[in-house]
C-alpha positions in Angstrom: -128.3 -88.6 188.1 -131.3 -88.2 190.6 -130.9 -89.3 194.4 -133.5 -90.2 196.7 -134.3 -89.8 200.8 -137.9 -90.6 201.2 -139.5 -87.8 199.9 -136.4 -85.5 199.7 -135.4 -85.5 195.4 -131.8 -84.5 194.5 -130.3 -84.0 190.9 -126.9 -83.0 189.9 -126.7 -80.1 187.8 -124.7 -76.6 187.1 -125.0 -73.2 188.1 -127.0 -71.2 185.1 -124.9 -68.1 185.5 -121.0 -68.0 184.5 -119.1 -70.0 181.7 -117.2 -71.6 185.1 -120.0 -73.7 185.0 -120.1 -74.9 188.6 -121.4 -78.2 189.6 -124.1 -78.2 191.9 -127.1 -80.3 193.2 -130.4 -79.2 193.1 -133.1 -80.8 195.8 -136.6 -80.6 196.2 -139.3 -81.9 198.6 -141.5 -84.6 196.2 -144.9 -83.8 199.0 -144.8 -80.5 198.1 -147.9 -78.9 196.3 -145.2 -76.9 194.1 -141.8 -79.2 194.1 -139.8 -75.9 193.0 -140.8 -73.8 196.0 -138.9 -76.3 197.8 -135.8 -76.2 195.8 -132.5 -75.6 197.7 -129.1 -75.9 195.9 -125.3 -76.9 197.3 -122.0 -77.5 195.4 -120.8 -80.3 194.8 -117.6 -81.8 194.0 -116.4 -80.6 190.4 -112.8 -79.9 189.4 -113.8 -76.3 188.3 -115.5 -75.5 191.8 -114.6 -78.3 193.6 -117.3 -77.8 195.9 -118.0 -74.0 196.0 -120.5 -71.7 194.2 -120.8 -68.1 194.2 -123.7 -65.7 196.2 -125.0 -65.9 192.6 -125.2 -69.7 192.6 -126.2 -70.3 196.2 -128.9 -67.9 195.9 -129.9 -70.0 192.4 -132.9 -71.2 193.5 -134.7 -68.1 194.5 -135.2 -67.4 190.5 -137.2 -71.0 190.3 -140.2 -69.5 192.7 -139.9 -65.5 191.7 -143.3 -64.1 191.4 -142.2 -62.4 188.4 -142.1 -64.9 186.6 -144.1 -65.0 182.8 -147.0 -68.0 183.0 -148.9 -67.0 179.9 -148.3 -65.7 176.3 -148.6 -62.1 176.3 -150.3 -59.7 173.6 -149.9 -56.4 173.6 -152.9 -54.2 173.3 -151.9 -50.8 173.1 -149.4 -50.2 175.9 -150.7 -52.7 178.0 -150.5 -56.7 177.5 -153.1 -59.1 177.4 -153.0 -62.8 178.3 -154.0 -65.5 175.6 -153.5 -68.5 174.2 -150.5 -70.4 172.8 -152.3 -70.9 169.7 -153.5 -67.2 169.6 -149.6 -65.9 170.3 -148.1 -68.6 167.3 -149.9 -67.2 165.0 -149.8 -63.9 165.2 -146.2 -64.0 165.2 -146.4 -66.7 162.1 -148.2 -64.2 160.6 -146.3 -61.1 161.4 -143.2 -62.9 159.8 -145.1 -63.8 156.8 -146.3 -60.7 155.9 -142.7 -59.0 157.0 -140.8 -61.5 154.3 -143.7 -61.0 151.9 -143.4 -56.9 151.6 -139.4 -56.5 151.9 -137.9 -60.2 151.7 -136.4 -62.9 153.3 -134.2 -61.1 155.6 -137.0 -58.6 157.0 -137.3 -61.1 159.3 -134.0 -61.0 162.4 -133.2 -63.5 165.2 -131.1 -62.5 168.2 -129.9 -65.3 170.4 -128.2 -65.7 173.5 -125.1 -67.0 175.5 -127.0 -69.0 177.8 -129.2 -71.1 175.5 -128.1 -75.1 175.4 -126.1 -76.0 172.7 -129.4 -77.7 171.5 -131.2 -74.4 171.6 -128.5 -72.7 169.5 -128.1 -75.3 166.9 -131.7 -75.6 166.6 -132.2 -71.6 166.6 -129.8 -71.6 163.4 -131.6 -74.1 161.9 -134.8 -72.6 162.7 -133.6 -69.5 161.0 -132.1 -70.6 158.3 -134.3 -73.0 157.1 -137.8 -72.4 158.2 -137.5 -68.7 157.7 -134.4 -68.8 155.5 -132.9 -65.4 156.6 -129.8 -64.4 156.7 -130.4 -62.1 160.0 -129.3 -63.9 162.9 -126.6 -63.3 165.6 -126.4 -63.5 169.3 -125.1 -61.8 172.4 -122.2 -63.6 172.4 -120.7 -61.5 170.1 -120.4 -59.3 172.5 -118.4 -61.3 174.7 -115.6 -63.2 173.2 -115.7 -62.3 169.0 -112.6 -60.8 169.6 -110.3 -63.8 171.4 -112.5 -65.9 169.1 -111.0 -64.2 165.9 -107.5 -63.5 167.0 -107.8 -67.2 168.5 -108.6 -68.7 164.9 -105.9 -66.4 163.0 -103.1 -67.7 165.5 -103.8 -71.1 166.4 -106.3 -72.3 163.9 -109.5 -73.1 166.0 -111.5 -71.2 168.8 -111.8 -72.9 172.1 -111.4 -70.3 175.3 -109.4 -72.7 177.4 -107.1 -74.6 175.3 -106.5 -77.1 178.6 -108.6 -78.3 181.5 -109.1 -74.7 184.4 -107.5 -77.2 186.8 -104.1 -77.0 184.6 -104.1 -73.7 186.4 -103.7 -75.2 189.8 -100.4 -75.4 190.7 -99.0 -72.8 188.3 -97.0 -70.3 189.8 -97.1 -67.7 187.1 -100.8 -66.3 185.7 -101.1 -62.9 184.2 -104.8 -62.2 184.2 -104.9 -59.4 181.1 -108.6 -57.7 181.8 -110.2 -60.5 184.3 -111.5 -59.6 187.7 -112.8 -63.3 188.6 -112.6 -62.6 192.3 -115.9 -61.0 191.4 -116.9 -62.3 188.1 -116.6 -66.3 189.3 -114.9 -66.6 192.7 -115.0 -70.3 192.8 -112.1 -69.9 190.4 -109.5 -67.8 192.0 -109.1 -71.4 193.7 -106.8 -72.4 190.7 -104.8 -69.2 191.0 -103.4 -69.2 194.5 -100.6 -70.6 194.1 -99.4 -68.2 191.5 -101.1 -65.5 193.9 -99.3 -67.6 197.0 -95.6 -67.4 195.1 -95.5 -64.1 194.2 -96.7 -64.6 191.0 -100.5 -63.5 189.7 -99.8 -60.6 187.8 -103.3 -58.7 187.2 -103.6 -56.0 184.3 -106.8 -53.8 184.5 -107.2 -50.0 185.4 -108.8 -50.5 188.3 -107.7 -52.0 191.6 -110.0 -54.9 191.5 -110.2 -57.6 194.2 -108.4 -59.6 191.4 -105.2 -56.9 191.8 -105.9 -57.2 195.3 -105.2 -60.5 195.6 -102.1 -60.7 193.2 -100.9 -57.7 195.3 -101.2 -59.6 198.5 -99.3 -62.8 197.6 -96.1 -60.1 196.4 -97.5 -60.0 192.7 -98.1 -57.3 190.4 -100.9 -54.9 189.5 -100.0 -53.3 186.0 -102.4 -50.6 186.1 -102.7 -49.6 182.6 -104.2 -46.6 181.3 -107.8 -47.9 179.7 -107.7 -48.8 176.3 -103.6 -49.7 175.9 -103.4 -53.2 176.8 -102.2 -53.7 173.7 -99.7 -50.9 173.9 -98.4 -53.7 176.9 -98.6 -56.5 175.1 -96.0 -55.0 172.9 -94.0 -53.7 175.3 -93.9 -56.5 177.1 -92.8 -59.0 173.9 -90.1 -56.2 173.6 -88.8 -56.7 176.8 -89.0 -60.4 176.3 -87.1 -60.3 173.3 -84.1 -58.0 173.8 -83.2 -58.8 177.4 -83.2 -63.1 176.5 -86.3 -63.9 177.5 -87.6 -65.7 174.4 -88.0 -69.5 173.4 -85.6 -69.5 170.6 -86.3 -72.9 169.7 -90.2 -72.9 170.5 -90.5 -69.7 168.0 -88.2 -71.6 165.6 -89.5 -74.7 165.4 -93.8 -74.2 166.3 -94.4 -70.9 165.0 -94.7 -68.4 161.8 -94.4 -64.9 161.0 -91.7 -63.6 163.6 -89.8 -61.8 161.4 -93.0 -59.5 160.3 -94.0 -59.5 163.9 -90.8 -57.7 165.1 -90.5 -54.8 163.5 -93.7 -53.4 165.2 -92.5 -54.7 168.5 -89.0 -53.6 167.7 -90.4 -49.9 168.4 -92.0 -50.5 172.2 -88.9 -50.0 174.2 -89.8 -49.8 177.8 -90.0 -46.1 178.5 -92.3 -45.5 175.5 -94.4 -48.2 177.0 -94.5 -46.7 179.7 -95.3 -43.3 178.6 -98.4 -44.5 176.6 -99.8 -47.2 179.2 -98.8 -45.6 182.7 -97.5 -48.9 183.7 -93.8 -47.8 185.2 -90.6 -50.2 183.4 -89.7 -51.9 186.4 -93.1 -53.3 186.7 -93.2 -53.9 183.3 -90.2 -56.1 183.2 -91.0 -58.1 186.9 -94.1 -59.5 184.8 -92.2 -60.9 181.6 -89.3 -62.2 184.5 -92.2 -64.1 186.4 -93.8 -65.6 183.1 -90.3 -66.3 181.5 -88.9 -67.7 184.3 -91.8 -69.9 185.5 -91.7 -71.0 182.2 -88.0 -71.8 182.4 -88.1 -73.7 185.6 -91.5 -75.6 184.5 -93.4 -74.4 187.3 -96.4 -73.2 185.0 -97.1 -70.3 183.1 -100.0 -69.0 181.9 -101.2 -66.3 179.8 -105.5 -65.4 180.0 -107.3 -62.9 179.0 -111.3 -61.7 179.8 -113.5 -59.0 178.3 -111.1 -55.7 179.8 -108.9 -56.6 176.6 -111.3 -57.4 174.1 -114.4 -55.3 174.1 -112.8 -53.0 172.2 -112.8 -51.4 168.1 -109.0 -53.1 168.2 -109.9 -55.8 169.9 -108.8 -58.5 168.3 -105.6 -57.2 167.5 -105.0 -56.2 171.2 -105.9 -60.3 171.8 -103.1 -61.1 169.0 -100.7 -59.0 170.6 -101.7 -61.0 174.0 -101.1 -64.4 171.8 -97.9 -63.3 170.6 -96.0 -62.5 173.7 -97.4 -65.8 174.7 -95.9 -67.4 171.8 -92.7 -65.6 172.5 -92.3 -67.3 175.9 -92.9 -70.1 174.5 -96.3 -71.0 176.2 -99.5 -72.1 173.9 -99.4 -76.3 173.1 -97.4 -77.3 175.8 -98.4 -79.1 179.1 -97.7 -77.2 182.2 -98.1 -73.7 180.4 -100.4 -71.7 177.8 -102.6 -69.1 176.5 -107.0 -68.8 177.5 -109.2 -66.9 177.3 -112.0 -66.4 180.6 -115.4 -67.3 179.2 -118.1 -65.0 180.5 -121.8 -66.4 179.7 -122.9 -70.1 180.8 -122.3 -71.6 177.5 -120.5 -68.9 176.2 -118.5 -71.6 174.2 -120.7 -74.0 173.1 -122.9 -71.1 172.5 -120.9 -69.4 169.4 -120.0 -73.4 167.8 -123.3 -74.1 166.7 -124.7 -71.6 164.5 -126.6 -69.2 166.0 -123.3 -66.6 164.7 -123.9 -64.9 161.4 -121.8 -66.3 159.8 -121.4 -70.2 161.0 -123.1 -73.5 160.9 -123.1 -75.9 163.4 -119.4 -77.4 164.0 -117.8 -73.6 164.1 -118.2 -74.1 160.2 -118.3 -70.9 158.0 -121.6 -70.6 156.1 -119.5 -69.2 152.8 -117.6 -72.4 152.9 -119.1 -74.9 150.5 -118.2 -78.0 151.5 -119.9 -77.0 154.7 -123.0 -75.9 153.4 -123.2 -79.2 151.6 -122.7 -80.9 154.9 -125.0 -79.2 157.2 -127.8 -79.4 154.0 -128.0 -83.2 154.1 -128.0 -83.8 157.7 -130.9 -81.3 157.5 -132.4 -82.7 154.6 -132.6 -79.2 152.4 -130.8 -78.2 149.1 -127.7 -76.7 150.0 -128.4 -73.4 147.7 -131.6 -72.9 149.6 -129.8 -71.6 152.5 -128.9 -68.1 153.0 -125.3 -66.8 153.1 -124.1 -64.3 156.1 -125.7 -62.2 157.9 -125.4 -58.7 159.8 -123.2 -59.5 162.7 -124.7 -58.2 166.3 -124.6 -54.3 166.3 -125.3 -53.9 162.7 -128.4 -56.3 162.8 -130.2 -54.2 165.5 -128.7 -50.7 164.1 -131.1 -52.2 160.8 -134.1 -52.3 162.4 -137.2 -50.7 160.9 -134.7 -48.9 158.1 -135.3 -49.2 154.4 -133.7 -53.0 153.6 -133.3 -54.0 156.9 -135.0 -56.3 159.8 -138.8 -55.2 160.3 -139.8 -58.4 162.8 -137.0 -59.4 165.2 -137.6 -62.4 167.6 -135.0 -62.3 170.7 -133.8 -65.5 172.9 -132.0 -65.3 176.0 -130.6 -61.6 175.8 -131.6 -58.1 177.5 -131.0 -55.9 174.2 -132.4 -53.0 175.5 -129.9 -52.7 178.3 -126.7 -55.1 176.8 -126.5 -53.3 173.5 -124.1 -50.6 172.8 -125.5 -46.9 172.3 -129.0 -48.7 174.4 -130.3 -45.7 173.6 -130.0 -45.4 169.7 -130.8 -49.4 169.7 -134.1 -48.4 171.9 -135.6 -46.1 169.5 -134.5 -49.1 166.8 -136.2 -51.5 168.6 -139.4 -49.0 168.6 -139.4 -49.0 164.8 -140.0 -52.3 164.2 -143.5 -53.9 162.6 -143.1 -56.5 165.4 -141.2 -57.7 168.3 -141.1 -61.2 169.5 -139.2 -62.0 173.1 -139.1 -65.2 174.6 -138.2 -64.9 178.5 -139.1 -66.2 181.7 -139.2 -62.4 183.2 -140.4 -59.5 181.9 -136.9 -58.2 181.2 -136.6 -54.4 180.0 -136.5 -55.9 176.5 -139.7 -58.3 176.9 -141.3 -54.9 178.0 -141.4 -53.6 174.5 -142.1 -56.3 172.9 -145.6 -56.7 170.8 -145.4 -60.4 171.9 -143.7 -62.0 175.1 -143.7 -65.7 175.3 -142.7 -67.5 178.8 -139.8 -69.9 178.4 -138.6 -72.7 180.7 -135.9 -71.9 183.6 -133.0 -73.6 183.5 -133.6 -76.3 186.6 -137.0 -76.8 184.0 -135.4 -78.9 180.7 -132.7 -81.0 180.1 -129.7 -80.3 177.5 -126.1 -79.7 177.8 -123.4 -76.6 177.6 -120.2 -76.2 177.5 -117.8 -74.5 180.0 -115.3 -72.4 179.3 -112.6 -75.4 179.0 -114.5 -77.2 176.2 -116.2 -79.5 178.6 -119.5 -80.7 177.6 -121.8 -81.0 179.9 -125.2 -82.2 181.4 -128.2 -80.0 182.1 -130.9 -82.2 183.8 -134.1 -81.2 184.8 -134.5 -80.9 188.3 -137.9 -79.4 189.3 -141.1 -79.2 186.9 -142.2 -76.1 184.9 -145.5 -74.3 185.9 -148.0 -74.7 183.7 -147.7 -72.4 180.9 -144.1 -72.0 180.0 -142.6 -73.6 177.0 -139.5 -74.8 175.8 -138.2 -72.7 172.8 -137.5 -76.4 170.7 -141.9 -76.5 171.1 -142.0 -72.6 170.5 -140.0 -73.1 167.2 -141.4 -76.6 166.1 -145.1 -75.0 166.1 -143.9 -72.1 164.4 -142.3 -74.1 161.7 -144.8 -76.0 161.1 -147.3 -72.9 160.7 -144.4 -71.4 158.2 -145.5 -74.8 155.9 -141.8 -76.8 157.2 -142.7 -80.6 158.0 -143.0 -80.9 162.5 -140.5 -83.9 162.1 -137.6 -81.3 160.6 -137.6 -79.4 164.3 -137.6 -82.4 167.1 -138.4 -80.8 170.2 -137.1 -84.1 172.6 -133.4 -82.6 173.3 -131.6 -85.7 172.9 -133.1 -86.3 169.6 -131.9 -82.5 168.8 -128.3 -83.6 170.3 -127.9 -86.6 168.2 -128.8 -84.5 165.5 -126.4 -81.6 166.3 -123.8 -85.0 166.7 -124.0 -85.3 163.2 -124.0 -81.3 161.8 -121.0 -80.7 163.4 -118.9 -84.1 162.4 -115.8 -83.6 160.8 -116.0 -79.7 161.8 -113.6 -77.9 164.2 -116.0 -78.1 167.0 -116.8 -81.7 166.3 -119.0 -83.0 169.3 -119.9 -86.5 166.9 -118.1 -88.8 170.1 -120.4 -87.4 172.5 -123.2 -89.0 173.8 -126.0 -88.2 176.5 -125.0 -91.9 178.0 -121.4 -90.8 178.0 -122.2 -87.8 179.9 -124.6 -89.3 182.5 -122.0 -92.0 183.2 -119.5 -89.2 184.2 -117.0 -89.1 181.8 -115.6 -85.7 181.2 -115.8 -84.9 177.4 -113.6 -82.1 175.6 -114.3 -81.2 172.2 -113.3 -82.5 169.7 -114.5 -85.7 170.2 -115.2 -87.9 166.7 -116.9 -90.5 166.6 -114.5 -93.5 166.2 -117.0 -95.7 164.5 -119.3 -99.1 165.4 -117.3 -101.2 167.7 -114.1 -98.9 168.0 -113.1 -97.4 171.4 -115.1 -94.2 172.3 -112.9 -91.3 171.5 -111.9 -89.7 174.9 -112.1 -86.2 174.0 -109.4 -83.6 173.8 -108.6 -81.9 177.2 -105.4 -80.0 175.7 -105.2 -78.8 172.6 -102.4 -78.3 170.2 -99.3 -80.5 172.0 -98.5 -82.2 168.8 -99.4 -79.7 166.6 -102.1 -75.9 166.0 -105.4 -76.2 163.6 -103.4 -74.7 161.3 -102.7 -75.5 157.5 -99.1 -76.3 158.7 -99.4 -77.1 162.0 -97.6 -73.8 163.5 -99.1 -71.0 165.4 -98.5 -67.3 163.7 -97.7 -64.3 165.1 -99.9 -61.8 164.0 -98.3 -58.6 163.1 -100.2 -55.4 164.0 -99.6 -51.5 165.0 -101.4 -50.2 167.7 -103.3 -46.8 166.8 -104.4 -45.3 170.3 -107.5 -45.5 171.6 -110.4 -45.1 169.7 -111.4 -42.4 171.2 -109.9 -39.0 172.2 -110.3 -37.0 175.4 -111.1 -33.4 175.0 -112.1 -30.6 177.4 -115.6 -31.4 177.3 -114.8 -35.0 177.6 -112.3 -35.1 179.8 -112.4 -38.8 181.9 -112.1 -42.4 180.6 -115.2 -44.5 181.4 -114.7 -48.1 182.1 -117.4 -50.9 182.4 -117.9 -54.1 184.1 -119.3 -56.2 186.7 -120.2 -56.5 190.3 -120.2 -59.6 192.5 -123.9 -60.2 193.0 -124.8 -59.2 189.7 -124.9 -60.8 186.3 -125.1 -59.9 182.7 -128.1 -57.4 182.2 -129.1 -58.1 185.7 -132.8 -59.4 184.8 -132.5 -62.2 186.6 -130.0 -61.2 189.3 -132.3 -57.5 190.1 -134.8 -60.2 191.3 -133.1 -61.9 193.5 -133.1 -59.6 197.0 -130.4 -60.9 198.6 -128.3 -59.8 195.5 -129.7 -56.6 194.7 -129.4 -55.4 198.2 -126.0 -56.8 198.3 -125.2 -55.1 195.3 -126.5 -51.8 196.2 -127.4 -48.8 193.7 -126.0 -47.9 190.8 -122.4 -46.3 191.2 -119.4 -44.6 189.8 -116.0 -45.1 191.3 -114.0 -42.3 191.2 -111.0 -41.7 192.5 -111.7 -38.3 195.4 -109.9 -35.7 193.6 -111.2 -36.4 190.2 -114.7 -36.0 192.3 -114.1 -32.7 193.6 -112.6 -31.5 190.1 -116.0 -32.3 189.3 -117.7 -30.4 191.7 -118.6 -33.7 193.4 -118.4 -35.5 196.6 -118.7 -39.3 198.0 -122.4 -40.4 197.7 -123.7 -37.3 195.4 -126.0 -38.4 192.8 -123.4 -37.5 189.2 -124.6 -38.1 185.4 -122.2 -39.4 183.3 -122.3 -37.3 179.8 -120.7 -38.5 176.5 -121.1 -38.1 173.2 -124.0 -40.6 172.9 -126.0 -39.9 176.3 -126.0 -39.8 179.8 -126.2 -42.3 182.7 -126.8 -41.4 186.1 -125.1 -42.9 189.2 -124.2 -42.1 193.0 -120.4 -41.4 193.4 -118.3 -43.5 195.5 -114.8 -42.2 196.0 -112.2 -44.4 195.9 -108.2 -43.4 196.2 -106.9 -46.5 194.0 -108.4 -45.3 191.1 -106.6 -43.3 188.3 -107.1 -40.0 188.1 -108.4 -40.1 184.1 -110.6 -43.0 184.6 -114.2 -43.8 186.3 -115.8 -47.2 186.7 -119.8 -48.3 186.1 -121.3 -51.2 186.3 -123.7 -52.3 183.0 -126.7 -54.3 185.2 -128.6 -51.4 186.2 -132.0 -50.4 184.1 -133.9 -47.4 182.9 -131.9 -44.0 183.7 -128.9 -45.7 184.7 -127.8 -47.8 182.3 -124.3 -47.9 181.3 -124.8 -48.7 178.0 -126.6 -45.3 177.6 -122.7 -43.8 177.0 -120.9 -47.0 175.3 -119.5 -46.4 172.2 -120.7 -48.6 169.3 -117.6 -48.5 167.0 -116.6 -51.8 165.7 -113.3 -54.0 165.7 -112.9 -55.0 162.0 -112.6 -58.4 162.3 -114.8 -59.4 165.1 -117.8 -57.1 164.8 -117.3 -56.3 168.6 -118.2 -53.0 169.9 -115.9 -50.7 172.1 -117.7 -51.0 175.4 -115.2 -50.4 177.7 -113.7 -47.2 177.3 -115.9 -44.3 176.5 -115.0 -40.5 176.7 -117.2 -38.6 179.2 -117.5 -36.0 181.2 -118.8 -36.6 185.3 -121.4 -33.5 186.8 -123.7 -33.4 189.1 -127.2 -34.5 188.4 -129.3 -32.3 191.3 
């Protein structure tokens, strides 16, 4: 959908940040010598932003003419890089994988992916892997993001989809509890859909700190539950006690739509209030407001909803804390009915489309397991290849890069879309792994701190550059449409893996590089699948019909399919149609305070930053909004420390140190401090994360580390 004044071009698009996914229109001046230096960007009408975009998306355009940006393959000589040719850069990395495979087998080679690719990119990066380089090795940063709510999601309700229901189900609600979500900073466009929950007294906000989130909720005569990092869970659990002996529960929901109450209770049966509040720091009365709110919002069909964001699931007990979430939600009755329900708040841009199409260790396209066999058969003839010739799973995130350069692991790792050396847990370990291998390949518009290291660097298009879609964090599909043209120079990754392919002796016609043509093809991978996108069609999308997955394909002549916008009101994605509680024990946190690690370190974001902060540290209007790195501290946990507002401090646990400049804040608990993880070099965050792993998901324990605060002069 382009628009024209004279010379003026317009095309409607969406933001590249957040998994919000806001709607936006991109115009540019046709007369110009270089269309994308004239790019300027405005909302537009949408019903998750409904006009409004961030200082992130207003300040969008900025990335399109940064002089960082990559124009030419680079080499690396030594410790400097040299520029050369496509040709040159394809095959030496050809090469480099070829000789990798050749010494220590398929799986020497590793591919990391990313969040924010298309869902074209990510199906075709699974492919790619799995077929022209047939390794196992391949995961993406998304596990580090929503594994947990994925996996708890799937053992509950049968299927993974982070909003079950269109965000603007949200709207009139007057009852949201918002476990672990600061969107006031994360996506302000959508604390639009909570104010009237925040309005009535009802947005109820759990996180240790006192967020602009808490804020907000606190304003309107809600609650902030500030719970003692790491016992969400220990909530949860208190708060489906609550729920259960003082008559809040939907007998006849539970009875009648669910499974596995009676081995849920006896683990909630022992999280009577005043141990709750004990553990968590959250005081009974406050605890019991919140289930009144939900239960009684619920009651008087006003809406009710139940979300939950990275605070409660980047943890080792992640997605048990998540299942714990689910079933208090399941209690009140919430989850498959209209008007109410449980979501999780996806982070990355396509966060969700993202982790359906393969580029997980263990999936194929259609959120298919690649141990299932009947899948494997599937995927093999739409891709034309003997089902036993593709390789079974692989190392999930952590464990991939914590292989690299050791005896049977990765030796040539080629990373899309991610910042590893800054978004991975322990950075620093995952550095020196990074530094072991034969050869790194990075793909990247800016010379991120990972591109940096790399042996290769190849310069990708932006996201205004190509055409695909994604999907937001509500299952939407949507349209990516190329608004301004690439410099000369960068290249689409579908060309970058096509012409690698083909040098790797695979046929160019197996790896289309026309997105569409990769769509349809994607269309027909994930048919029949839990993710099955089969109905959807670029016409479908460019005509402006809003498209949830699933959407089959109803056939030749047959009424298009319109998509499923709520899930689960007849019936969950399970065997028997009923959602099951999930019985689990909470076991503390994972890990203990001592003298010499006295504090709880939390991590998360700040407005004008995103993710690793590659892109956003570019951007001057958001770095100097954003400011230096920090740690919030509450005043007297400062001066405990020998420490006073604005002294430099250094963070010490038992993995490594970060350094920040304090800022004193009197909301914050006296046990815990606060970073944010976009910062490079000396002060990353990640420098102290801890990389122990939740069971089920594979997802690290990033936001609660045990440290100790000093001062670094």
């Amino acid at each position: 959908m382009k628009t024209s004044t004279t010379n003026l071009i317009s095309t409607a698009t969406h933001c590249p940040y957040c998994g919000l996914q806001c709607a936006m229109k991109i115009t540019r001046d046709d007369r110009a010598a270089v269309p994308a230096r004239s790019a300027t960007v405005e909302g537009r009408q949408f019903p998750t932003n409904r006009g409004g975009l961030c200082q992130k998306g207003w300040t969008s355009a900025e990335l399109l003419r940064n002089p960082d940006r990559i124009l030419t393959p680079l080499l690396r000589r030594g410790s400097r890089f040299e520029s050369v040719s496509w040709e040159a850069a394809l095959d030496y990395i050809a090469a480099g994988f070829q000789d990798a495979q050749r010494v220590n087998g398929a799986d020497a080679v590793g591919m990391f992916g990313g969040g924010g690719l298309t869902n074209e990119k990510a199906y075709m990066l699974g492919k790619f892997t799995r077929v022209a380089l047939g390794t196992s090795n391949i995961d993406y940063n998304g596990r580090w993001c929503m594994s947990s709510t994925a996996a708890a999601g799937i053992r509950s309700f049968g299927v993974d989809r982070g909003l079950p229901f269109p965000v603007t189900d949200l709207t009139g609600a007057k009852a949201i509890l918002i476990f672990g979500g600061n969107v006031a900073e994360t996506m302000p466009p959508f604390v639009g859909h909570l104010s009237a929950a925040a309005n009535a007294g009802g947005l109820i906000v759990v996180d240790p700190r006192r967020t602009a989130t808490a804020m907000r909720a606190e304003e309107g005569g809600g609650l902030h539950l500030q719970v003692q990092p790491g016992t969400d869970m220990a909530l949860a659990l208190g708060m489906a006690h609550i729920a259960i002996t003082e008559g809040h529960i939907d007998r006849t929901y539970v009875d009648t739509r669910t499974k596995g109450y009676d081995e849920y209770w006896p683990e909630v049966a022992q999280w009577d209030p005043s141990r709750t509040e004990r553990v968590t720091g959250v005081p009974v009365a406050q605890i019991r407001r919140a289930v009144e709110i939900l239960a009684h919002a619920k009651r008087d069909e006003v809406g009710s909803f139940i979300l939950t964001a990275r605070g409660a699931e980047q943890h080792a007990n992640g997605t048990d804390t998540v299942s714990a979430i689910i079933g208090l939600a399941l209690l009140l009755g919430l989850p498959g009915n209209r008007g109410s329900g449980y979501g999780c708040i996806t982070g990355q841009g396509n966060g969700q489309g993202g982790r359906e199409h393969g580029q997980k260790a263990d999936q194929l396209p259609g959120y298919r397991k690649i141990n299932d066999p009947a899948a494997r058969a599937h995927v093999a003839e739409v891709w034309g290849v003997d089902p036993d010739s593709l390789p079974g799973v692989g190392k999930s995130a952590y464990e991939l890069l914590d292989s690299l350069g050791q005896p049977g692991g990765v030796k040539a790792l080629m990373v899309h879309g991610s910042n590893i050396a800054l978004s991975a847990p322990n950075a620093g370990h995952i550095v020196d792994r990074l530094r072991s291998l034969d050869m790194l390949v990075v793909c990247d518009f800016v010379m991120s701190e990972t591109a940096a290291m790399a042996d290769v660097v190849l310069p990708v298009l932006q996201w205004a550059e190509e055409e695909g879609t994604l999907t937001s964090l509500e299952g939407r599909v949507l349209r990516r449409r190329r608004a301004v043209a690439a410099p000369e120079g960068p290249r689409s990754e579908l060309e970058v893996w096509q012409e690698l392919a083909v040098r790797l002796n695979q046929p160019a016609h197996r790896f289309p590089t026309e997105p569409q043509v990769v769509f349809d093809e994607l269309r027909r991978a994930s048919k029949g699948g839990i993710a099955d996108y089969s109905g959807v069609t670029y016409q479908r999308l460019d005509d402006g019909e809003a498209v949830h997955w699933p959407c089959p394909d109803t056939g030749e002549g047959n009424t298009p399919h319109p998509g499923t916008p709520r899930l689960f009101l007849d019936a969950f994605a399970t065997s028997d149609g009923r959602a099951a509680f999930v019985s689990i024990a909470y076991g503390g946190q994972t890990e203990p305070l001592d003298n010499e690690f006295p504090l709880l370190a939390i991590t998360g974001r700040v407005l004008a930053h995103y993710q690793s902060g590659a892109q956003t540290r570019r951007i001057r209007e958001l770095s100097d909004a954003a400011g230096e790195m920090f740690v919030q501290a509450h005043p007297d946990t400062a001066e405990r420390c020998g420490l006073r507002n604005g002294d430099l401090a250094q963070l010490v646990s038992r993995r490594g140190t970060t350094q920040a400049r304090v800022h004193c804040d009197e909301t914050m608990r006296l046990d815990t401090v606060f970073i944010p993880f976009h910062y490079p070099d000396a002060e990353r965050a990640n420098l102290i994360t801890n990389p122990a792993l939740d069971p089920t998901s594979r997802m690290p324990e990033f936001k609660v580390s045990a440290v100790r605060l000093e001062n670094a002069t």
